[in-house]
N, C-alpha and C positions, 0 to 999 in steps of 0.2 A: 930860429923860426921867425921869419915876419910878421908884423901886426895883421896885415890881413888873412894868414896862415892861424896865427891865432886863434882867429876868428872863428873860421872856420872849426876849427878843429873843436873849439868853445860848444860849438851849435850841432856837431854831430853826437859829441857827450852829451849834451844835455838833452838830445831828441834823444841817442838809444838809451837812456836815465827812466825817461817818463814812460818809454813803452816795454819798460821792463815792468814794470807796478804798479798799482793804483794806488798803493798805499799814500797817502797827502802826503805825511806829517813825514815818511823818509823820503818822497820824492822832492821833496822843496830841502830840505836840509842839503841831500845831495845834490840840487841845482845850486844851493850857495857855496858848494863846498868845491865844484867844476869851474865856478867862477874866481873861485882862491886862484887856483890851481894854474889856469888858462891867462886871468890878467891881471894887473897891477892893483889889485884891489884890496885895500886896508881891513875894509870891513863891508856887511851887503846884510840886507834885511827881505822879507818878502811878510807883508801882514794883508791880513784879509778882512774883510768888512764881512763884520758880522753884529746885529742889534743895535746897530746906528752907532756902531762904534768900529776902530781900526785896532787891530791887534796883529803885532808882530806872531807869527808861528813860529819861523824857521831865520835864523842867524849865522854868517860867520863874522864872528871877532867879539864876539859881545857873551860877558859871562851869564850863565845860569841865574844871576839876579839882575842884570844888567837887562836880558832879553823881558822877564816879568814889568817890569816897568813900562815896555813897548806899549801903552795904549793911547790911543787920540781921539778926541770925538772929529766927525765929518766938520772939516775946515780949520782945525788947527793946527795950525803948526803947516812945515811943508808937505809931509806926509798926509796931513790928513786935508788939505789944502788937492792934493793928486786923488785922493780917491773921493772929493766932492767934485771937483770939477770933470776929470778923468781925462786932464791934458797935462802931459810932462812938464818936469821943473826941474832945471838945472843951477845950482848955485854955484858961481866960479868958487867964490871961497867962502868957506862957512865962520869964517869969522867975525866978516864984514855984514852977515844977513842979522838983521834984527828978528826975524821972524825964524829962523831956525832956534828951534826949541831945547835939541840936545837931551830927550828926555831921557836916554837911557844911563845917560852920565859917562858912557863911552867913549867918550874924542875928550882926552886934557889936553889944556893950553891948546885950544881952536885958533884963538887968538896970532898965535905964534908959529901953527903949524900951518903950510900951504895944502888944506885939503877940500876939495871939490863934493860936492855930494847933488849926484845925478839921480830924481827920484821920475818913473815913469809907471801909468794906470794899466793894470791885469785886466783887459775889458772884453767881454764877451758877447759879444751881437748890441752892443751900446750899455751893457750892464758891466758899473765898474765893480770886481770882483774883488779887488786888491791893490797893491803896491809893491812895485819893487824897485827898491834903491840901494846904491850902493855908494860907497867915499873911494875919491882918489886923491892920489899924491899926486902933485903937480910943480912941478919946476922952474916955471917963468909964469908970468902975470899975464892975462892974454890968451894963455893954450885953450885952442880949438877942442873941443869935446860932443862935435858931431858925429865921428863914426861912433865913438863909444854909444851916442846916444840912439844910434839907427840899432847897433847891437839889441841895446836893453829892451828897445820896442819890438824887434822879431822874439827874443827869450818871453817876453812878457806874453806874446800871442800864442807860446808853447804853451806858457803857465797857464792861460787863460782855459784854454781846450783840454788842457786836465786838470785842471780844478773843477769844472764841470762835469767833466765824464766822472771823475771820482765820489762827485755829492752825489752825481744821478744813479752812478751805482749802491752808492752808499743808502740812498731811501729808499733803493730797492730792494737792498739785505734786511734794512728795518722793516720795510714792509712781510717781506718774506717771514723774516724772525716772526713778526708779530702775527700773520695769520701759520705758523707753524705751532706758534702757543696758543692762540681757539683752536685750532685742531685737537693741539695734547688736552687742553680739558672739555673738547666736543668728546674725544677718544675715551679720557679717565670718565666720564659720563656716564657714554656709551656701556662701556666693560665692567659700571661697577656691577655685583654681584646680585644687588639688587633687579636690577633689573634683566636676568640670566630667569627665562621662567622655570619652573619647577617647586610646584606645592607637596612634591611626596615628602614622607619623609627620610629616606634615602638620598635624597638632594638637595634636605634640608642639610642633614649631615655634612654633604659637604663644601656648600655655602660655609660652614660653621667651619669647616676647616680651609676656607679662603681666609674668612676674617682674620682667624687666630695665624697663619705663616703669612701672609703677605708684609706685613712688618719687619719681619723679620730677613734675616741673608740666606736663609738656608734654601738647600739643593730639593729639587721638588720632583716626584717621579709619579706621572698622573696615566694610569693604565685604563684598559675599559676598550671597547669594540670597536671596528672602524664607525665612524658616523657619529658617536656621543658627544660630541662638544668638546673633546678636549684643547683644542685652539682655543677656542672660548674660554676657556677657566685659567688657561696658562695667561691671557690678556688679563683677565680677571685680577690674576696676583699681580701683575705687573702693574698696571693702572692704580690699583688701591695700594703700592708700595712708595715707599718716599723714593723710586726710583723712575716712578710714573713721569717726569719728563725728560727722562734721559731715554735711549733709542732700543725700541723691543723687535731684536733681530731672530726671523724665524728660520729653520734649513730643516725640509725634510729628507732625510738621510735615504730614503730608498729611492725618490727621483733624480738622485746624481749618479752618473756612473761613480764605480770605483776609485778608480785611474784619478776622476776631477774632484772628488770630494777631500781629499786633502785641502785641495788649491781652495775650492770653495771656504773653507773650514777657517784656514791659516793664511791666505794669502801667497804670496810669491812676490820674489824680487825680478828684477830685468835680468833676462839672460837665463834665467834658473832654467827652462827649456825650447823647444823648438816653439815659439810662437809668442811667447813673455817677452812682448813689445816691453813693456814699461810696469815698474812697481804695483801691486795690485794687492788693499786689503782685506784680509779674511773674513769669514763672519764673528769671528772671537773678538778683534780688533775695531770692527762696528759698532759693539756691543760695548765698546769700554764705559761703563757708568753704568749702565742701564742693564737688560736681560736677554737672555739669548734661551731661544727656545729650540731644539732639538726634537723635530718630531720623529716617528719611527725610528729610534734610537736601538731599536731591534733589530734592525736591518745592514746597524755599523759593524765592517767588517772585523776581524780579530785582528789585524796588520794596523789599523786607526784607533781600538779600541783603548790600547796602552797610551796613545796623544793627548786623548781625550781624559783621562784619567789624571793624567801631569798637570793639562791646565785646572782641571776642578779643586787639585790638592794645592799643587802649587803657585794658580795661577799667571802661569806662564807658558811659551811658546815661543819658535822662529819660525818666520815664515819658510817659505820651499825655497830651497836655494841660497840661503842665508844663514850665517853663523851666531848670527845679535839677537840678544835673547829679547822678547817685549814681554811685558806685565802687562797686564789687566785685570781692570776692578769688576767684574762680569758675574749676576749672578744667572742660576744655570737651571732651568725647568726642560724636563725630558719627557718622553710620553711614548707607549709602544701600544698596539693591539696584540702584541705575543705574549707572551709567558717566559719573562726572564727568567724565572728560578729553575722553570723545566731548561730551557736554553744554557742556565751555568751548570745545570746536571750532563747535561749531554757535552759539557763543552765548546759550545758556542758563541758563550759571552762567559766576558770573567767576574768573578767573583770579584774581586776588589771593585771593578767597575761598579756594577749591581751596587756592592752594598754603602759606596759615595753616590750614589745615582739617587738611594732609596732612603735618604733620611727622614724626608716625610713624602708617605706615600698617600695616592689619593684613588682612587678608586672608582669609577663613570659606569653607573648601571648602563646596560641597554635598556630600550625604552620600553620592551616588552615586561621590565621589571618594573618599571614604574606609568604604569597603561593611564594613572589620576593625571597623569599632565598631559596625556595625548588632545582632549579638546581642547585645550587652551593654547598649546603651540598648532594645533588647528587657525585656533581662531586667529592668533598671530602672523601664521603664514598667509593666508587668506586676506588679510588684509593687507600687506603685503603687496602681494602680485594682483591684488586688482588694484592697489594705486598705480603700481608701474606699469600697467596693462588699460589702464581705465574702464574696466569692468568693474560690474558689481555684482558676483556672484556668490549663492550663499549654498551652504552643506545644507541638507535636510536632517533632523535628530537620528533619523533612519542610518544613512549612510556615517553619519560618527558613531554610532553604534557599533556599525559594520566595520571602519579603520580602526575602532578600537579593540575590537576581536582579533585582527592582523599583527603575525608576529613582527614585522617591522626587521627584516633581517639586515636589512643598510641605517633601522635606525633614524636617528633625527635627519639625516643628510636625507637618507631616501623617503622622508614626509616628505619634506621642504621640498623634495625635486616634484613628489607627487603633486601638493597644492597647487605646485605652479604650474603643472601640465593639465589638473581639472579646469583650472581659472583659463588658461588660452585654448584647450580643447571641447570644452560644457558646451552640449547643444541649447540649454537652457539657461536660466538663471537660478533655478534653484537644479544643485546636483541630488540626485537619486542613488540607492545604491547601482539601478544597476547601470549607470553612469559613470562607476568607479573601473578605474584602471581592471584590467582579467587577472593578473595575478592576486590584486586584495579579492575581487570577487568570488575566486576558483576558491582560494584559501578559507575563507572566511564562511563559506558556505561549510567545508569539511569542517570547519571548527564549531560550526553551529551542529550540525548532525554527529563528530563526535569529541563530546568534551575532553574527552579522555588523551584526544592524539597529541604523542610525546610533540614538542618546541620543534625539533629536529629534523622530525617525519614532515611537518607544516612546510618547515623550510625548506626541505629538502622537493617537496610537490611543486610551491610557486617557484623554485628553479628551473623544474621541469618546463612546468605549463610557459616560463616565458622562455626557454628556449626551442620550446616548440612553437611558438608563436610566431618569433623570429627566425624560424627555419634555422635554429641549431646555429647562429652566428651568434658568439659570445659577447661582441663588443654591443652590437645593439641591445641584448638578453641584458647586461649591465646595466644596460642606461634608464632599459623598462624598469628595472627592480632600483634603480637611484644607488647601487654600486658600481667598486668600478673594476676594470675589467680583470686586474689581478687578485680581486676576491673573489667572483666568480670562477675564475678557473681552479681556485683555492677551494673554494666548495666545491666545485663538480667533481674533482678530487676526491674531497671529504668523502662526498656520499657514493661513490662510482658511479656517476650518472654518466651515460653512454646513449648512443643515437637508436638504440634498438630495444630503446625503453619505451614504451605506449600508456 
């Protein structure tokens, strides 16, 4: 191959080098190591100006303590002489220069050897970044070392435009990093338990039992209605655990299909099936350090149920399509609206599962059990939706009276959706009861005239009333009552409510 074949070949290594990585510190070693490889070069340095000083990074031919020694302030030496001025210097022989320094102690007997040391500025829009030089052997007195040196100025102008794109990425991961960490303790904030309202004592309880297992690694199995806050308490542990900045991965298991909740769960490798473009992690392998929440864990079929049980015991798993086992350090909070134990009676769910699932259980009244917090996650919602609403609407004592008679059958979900449909639908500023949504009205009226009527009967009437409202369309009937649409048809079930009911 000829010199100027060389060259070439020199310049397409080290362009497809730098657009393989952003990494600096391996894309500069392998730019000096391209340059072993391609010409006649002893030894090559590349050091970068950094805090009014030159420091070697990346070397070849210079040992592990030989490279440490590489530093220069701006204008000493010839090195440091190129990244003050940020104009090439070429020494025919480094023998004869008084001014080459030799600080790494790397070239014996200079004196005696014929070596050239070509050093040229890394500059980037007139900003000198760096240095890169490198020594040659040379044969006669005299030899021309302009192509070499038109070389090292096109390399250097590679070096240039990625040592930039690499810092500019680089302060951008740090920035990233650092507003990913005010988030995590805006988050751990957020979630501590403290600030989760509830003054019954029902809720005091278990607050008391956030404190006491959030320290700890154990398996957390948090049951209670749809709408009680279980997301909420499961962040709860997570945030107050020494695992609060590592990643709280959630998956509710009823809104995946079947067929995808493996893939969801475990990941998959390329090729594993029709469509497995490219390697893909699970939520188990997300979670690694951190917590994985499992909601609707009720809902996980018997064919997944055994997967799930392997990683809890053994903490392990392969993704779909793959034989390699991976570990994970994951710990593991679940949460159902069902009734596991009736569901491992009927065989449903197993038994072994269940009772890894349930080492500390926790238990979410509905709200109808605990009616002492209803005004004050009033007042919480309330304020709320009229900041993000810019209203200033207030409940009258009347009408809290009146949502606190309501059995609340969606629960906190279905307040929070109510507040926010009084605050953007209130013809007024101050709500009245008879302002309130028709189903608290219709209810809350029967619970006033008979104390007596069973939880069930209530619930069972404001189904009615808002499916008659809504002309018997279940999805809108949901949305009035702030559940959603596969509970109501779970209830209309329940109670056999049918269209020839008045």
């Amino acid at each position: 191959m000829n010199k100027h074949s060389q060259q070439l070949m020199t310049l397409y290594e080290i362009s497809k080098l730098l657009g393989a990585s952003l990494d600096l510190n391996k894309t500069l070693k392998g730019a000096m190591r391209v340059l072993s490889d391609f010409l006649d070069m002893q030894r090559g340095t590349v050091a970068l100006v950094e805090g009014g000083e030159v420091i070697i990074k990346a070397a070849h031919g210079l040992t592990i303590e030989e490279l440490q020694l590489g530093r220069y302030k701006l204008g000493e030496g010839i090195i440091g002489q190129v990244a003050k001025s940020g104009y090439p210097i070429v020494v025919p022989n480094v023998g004869d220069e008084p001014v080459f320094l030799n600080r790494t102690g790397s070239r014996k007997n200079i004196k005696k050897n014929n070596i050239a040391f070509l050093c040229v500025p890394i500059v980037f829009k007139s900003n000198v970044l760096g240095v890169l030089s490198v020594d040659r052997l040379f044969a006669d007195e005299g030899a021309s070392f302009d192509a070499d040196l038109r070389l090292l100025k096109i390399i250097a102008s590679l070096l240039a435009q990625h040592i930039k794109l690499s810092r500019q990425v680089e302060n951008e991961v740090q920035e990233l990093i650092a507003e990913r960490d005010t988030l995590k303790i805006e988050l751990k904030g957020r979630y501590r338990i403290e600030n989760v309202i509830g003054k019954s004592p029902i809720m005091q309880e278990v607050f008391e039992a956030v404190h006491k297992v959030a320290g700890s690694k154990a398996t957390v199995l948090i049951t209670g209605e749809s709408g009680t806050g279980k997301e909420l308490i499961a962040k709860a542990v997570h945030y107050m655990s020494p695992r609060a900045k590592q990643p709280f991965i959630k998956l509710n298991c009823a809104s995946i299909p079947e067929g995808l909740l493996e893939t969801e769960l475990f990941g998959h490798e390329k090729g594993a099936f029709t469509g497995a473009a490219s390697v893909r992690r699970g939520r188990f392998e997300l979670a690694h350090k951190g917590t994985i929440f499992l909601d609707e864990i009720g809902d996980l079929s018997l064919g997944l149920q055994p997967k799930i049980l392997r990683v809890i015991q053994e903490r392990e798993f392969e993704r779909v399509g793959s034989e390699k086992t991976i570990k994970v350090d994951v710990r593991v909070i679940a949460a159902t609206a069902k009734d596991l134990v009736q569901m491992v009676g009927e065989g449903n769910f197993r038994e072994d599962l269940y009772y890894r699932l349930n080492v500390v259980p926790m238990f979410l009244p509905p709200l109808r059990q605990r009616t002492e917090d209803i005004g004050e996650l009033i007042d919480f919602f309330l304020d709320k939706f009229n900041k993000e609403n810019s209203e200033d609407v207030e409940i009258s004592p009347e009408a809290v009276r009146a949502m606190a008679e309501y059995s609340w059958p969606g629960n906190i979900r279905e307040l929070e959706n109510t507040i926010e449909r009084i605050v953007i639908m209130s013809p007024g500023k101050t709500v009245q009861p008879q302002n309130l949504p028709l189903n608290i009205r219709t209810l809350t009226g029967k619970v006033y005239e008979h104390r007596i009527m069973p939880l069930d009967q209530a619930e069972k009437d404001g189904i009615i009333e808002a499916l008659k409202t809504t002309e018997w369309v279940h999805a809108k009937a949901a949305k009035l009552l702030g559940i959603t649409p596969r509970q109501i048809g779970y209830k209309v079930k329940k109670y056999g409510i049918g269209k020839g009911i008045s």
